[in-house]
C-alpha positions in Angstrom: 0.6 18.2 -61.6 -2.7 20.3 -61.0 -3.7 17.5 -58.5 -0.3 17.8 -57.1 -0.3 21.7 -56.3 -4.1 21.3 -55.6 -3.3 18.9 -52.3 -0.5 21.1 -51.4 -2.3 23.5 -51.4 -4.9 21.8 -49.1 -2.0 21.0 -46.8 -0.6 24.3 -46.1 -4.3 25.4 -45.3 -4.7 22.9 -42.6 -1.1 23.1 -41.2 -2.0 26.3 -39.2 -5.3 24.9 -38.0 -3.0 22.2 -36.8 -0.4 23.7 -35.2 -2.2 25.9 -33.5 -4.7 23.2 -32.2 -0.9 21.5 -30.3 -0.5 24.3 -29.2 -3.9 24.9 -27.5 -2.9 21.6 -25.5 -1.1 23.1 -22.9 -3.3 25.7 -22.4 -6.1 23.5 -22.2 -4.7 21.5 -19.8 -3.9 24.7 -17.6 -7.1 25.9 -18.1 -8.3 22.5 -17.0 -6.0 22.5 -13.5 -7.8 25.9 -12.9 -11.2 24.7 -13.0 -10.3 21.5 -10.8 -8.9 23.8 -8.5 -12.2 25.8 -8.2 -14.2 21.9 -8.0 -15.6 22.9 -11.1 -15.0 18.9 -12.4 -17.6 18.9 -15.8 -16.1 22.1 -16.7 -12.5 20.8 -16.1 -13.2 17.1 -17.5 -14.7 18.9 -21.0 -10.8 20.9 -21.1 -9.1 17.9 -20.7 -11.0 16.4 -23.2 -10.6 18.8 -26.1 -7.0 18.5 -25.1 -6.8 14.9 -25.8 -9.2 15.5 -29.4 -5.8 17.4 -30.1 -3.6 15.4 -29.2 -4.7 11.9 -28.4 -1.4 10.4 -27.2 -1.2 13.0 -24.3 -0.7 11.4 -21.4 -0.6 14.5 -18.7 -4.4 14.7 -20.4 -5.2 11.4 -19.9 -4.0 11.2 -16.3 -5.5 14.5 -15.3 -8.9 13.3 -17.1 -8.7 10.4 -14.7 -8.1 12.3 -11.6 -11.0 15.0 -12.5 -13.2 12.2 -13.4 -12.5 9.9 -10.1 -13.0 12.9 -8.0 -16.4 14.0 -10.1 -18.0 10.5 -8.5 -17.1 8.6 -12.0 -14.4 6.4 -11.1 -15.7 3.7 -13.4 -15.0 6.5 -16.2 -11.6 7.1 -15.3 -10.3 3.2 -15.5 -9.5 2.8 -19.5 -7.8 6.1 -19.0 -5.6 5.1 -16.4 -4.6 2.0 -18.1 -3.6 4.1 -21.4 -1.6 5.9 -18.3 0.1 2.9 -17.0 1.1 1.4 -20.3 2.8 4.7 -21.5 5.8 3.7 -19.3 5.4 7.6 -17.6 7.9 8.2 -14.6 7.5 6.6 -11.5 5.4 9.1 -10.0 2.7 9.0 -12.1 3.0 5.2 -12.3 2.7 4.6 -8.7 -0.5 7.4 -8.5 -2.2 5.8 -11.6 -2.1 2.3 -10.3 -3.1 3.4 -6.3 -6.3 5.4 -8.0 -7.0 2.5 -10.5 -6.4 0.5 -6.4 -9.2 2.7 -4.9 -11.6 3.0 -8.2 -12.0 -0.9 -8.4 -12.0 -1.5 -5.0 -14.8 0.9 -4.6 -16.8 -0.6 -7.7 -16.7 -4.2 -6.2 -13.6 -5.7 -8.5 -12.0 -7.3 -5.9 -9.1 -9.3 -7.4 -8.2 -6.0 -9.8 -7.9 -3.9 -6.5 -5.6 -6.2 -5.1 -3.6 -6.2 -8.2 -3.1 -3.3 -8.5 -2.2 -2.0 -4.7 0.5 -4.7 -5.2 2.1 -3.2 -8.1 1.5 -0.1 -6.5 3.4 -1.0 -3.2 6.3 -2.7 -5.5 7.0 0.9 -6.3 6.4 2.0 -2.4 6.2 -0.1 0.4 6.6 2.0 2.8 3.2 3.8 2.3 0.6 3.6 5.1 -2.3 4.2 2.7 -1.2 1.7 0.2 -0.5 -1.2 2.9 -3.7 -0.1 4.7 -5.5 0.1 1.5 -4.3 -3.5 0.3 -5.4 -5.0 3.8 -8.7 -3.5 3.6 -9.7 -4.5 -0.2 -8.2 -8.6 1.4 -10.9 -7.6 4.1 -13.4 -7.1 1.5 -12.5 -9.9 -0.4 -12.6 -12.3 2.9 -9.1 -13.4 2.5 -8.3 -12.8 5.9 -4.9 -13.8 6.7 -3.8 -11.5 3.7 -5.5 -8.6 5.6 -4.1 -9.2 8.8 -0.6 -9.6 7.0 -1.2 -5.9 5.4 -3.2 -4.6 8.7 0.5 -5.4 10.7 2.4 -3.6 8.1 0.3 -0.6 8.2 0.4 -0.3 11.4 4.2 -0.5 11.7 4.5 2.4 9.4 2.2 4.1 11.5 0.9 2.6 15.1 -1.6 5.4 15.9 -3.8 5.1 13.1 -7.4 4.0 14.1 -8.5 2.4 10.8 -5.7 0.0 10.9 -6.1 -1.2 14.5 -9.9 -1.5 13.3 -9.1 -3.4 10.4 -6.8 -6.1 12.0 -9.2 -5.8 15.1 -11.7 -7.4 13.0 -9.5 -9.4 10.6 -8.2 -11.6 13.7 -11.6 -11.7 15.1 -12.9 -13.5 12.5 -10.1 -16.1 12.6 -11.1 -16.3 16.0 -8.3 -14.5 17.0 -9.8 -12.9 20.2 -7.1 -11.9 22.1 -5.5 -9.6 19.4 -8.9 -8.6 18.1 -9.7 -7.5 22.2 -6.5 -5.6 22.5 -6.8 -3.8 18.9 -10.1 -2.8 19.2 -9.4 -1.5 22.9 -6.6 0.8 21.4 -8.8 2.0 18.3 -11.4 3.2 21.1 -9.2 4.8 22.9 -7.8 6.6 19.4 -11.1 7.7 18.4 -13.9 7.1 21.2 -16.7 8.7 19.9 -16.0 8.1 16.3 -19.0 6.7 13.8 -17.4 2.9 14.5 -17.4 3.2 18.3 -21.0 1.7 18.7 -19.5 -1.7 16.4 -15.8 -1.5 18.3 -17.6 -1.6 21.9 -20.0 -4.3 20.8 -17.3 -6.6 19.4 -15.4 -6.5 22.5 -18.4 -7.0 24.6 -19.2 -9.9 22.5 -15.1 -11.3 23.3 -15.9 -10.8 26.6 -18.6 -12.8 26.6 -16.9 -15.7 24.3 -18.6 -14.7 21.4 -17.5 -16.6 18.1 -18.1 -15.0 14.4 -20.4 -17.0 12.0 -18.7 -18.6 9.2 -20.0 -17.2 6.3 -21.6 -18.9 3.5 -18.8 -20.2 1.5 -16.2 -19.9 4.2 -14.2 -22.2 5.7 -14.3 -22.2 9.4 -11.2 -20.8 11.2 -8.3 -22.3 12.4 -6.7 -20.9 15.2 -3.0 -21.6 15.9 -2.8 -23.6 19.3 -0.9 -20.0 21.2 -4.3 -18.5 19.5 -6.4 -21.0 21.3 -4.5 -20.7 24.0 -5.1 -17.2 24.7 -8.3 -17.4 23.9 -9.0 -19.7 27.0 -7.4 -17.2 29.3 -9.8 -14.9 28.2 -12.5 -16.9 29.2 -10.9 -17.9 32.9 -10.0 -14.2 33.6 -14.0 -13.0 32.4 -14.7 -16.2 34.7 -12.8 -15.1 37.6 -14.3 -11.7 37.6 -17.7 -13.1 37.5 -17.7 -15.5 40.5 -17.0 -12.1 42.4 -20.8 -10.9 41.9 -22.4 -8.4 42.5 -20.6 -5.9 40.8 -20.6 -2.3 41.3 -21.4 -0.6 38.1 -18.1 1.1 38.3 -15.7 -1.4 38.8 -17.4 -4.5 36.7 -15.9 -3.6 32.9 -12.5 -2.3 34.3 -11.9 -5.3 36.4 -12.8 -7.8 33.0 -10.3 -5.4 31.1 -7.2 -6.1 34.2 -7.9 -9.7 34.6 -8.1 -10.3 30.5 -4.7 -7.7 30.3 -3.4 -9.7 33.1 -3.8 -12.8 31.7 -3.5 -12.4 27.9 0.5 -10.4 28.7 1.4 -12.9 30.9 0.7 -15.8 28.3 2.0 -13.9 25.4 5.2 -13.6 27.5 5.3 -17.2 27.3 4.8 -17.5 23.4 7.1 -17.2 20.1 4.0 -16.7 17.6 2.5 -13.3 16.3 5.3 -10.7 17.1 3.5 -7.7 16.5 0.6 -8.7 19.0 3.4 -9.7 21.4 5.7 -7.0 21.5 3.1 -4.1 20.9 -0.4 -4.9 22.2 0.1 -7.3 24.4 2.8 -6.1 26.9 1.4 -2.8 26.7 -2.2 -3.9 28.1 0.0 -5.8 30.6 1.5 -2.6 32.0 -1.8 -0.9 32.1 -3.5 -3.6 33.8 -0.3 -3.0 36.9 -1.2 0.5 36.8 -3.8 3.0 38.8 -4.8 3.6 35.1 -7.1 0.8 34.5 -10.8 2.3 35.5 -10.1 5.8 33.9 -9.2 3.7 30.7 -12.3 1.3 30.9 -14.4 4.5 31.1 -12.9 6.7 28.6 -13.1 3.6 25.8 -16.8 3.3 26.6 -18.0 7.0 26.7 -19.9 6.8 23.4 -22.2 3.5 24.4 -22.2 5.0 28.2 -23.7 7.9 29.4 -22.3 7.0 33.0 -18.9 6.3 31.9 -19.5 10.0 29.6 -20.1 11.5 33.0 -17.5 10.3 34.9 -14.5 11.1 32.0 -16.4 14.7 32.1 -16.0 14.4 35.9 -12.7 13.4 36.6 -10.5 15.6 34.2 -7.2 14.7 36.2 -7.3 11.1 36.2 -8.1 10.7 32.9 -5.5 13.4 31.7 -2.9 11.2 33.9 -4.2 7.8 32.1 -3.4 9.9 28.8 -0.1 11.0 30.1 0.7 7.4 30.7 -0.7 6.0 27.8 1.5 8.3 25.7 5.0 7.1 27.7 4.0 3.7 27.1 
């Protein structure tokens, strides 16, 4: 009886401490917001901490511990979180934002095949996000699986046709199927999205290196591509139009790369006319570089793409203000 009363005792001395500790969760958790608001992340991971020591099955802690943790620079840190997240069953919301960060944290950290896994569960719950698609293509990249990329690079960029990453990504993805012609054309339109961007100087180098029938190394490990017979197809009229260009030496400086870009335009749209293969390159890259290659537009184009590698080409766009806002103009219409 005296033990009895003695524990009951006990209990209604620690209920307090208790209830007041659940109570502190919500506060702690504001209090946490706060300081991530203010990028004060130690101070803010340390709130949502104590928030979990009093209640450990909190999931809005867990999730926000994650998110201050990722954003602190210790993504690693975040992932055993981020599972407890996911297997909560939380709404769909958080669900979908737990598995794209657990996406970027593994991709980042090397983990390959957990990235992809988990931007696929993440796009089962949107598929119509650019970042996820673009995010899936780029981890396939990584991983060299590059038909998957170039499968995800097209789907980004029909969500969203003006973003330079994803004509970089499928830019290089096709070039090293040996892809050229869709590589060319991608990496044409990324330069002419962002032309003096930190990945100019690689874009301008890969499609000098198309023009001059340049071929990616296998890697170690690799198969060697396969192109499709339309791919190998239009790779060959790549190399007669650079041909045809060339048997016209000399070359004034001005004129040399904007006559390879008409002749390959030329030649590539007028194939692609002709084929039934790779819609998106068909319909979107290759009948616009057609078009330019009929119009006036062709040298201020060729110049503006080349600006960052050329001082000459940086003079002239600084020089010649109207054409190249009418090459814009035109560009934009088409």
């Amino acid at each position: 009886m005296i033990k009895t009363l003695r524990n009951s005792l006990l209990l209604l001395l620690l209920l307090p401490a208790f209830f007041a500790a659940a109570q502190n969760v919500p506060d702690l958790l504001r209090e946490g917001s706060e300081l991530q608001k203010s990028k004060n992340y130690t101070a803010a991971i340390e709130k949502y901490k104590a928030a979990l020591a009093a209640d450990p099955a909190n999931v809005t802690a867990k999730y926000q511990l994650a998110f201050a943790l990722n954003t602190a620079g210790r993504g690693t840190e975040a992932l055993p979180y981020l599972q407890d997240v996911v297997n909560a069953a939380p709404t769909a919301p958080v669900l979908l934002s737990s598995y794209t960060l657990m996406a970027g944290i593994y991709d980042r950290s090397g983990q390959a095949a957990k990235a992809i896994s988990a931007y696929k569960t993440a796009i089962e719950l949107d598929s119509a996000s650019y970042d996820l698609n673009y995010g899936l293509g780029l981890a396939y990249f990584r991983n060299k699986q590059y038909v998957e990329a170039e499968q995800r690079a097209v789907n980004a960029l029909r969500l969203n046709s003006r973003q330079p990453a994803s004509l970089r990504l499928y830019g290089l993805v096709t070039f090293h199927q040996n892809e050229r012609a869709p590589a060319l054309l991608s990496l044409c339109s990324f330069l002419y999205l962002d032309p003096k961007g930190n990945r100019a100087d690689e874009a301008y180098s890969n499609i000098q290196s198309i023009i001059q029938g340049g071929v990616l190394k296998t890697e170690p490990g690799q198969k060697a591509p396969q192109p499709s017979a339309e791919a190998l197809a239009l790779n060959q009229a790549i190399t007669n139009a650079v041909a045809g260009v060339e048997s016209k030496k000399p070359y004034k400086y001005a004129e040399k790369f904007s006559d390879q870009l008409k002749a390959i335009f030329t030649a590539v749209g007028t194939l692609a006319q002709k084929q039934s293969g790779n819609r998106y390159f068909r319909t979107q890259l290759a009948s616009t570089y057609y078009k330019l290659s009929q119009s006036p537009h062709m040298q201020a184009f060729a110049f503006y793409i080349s600006q960052a590698n050329d001082k000459r080409a940086a003079a002239w766009v600084a020089a010649n203000a109207q054409q190249v806002e009418s090459m814009n103009k035109w560009m934009a219409a088409n």
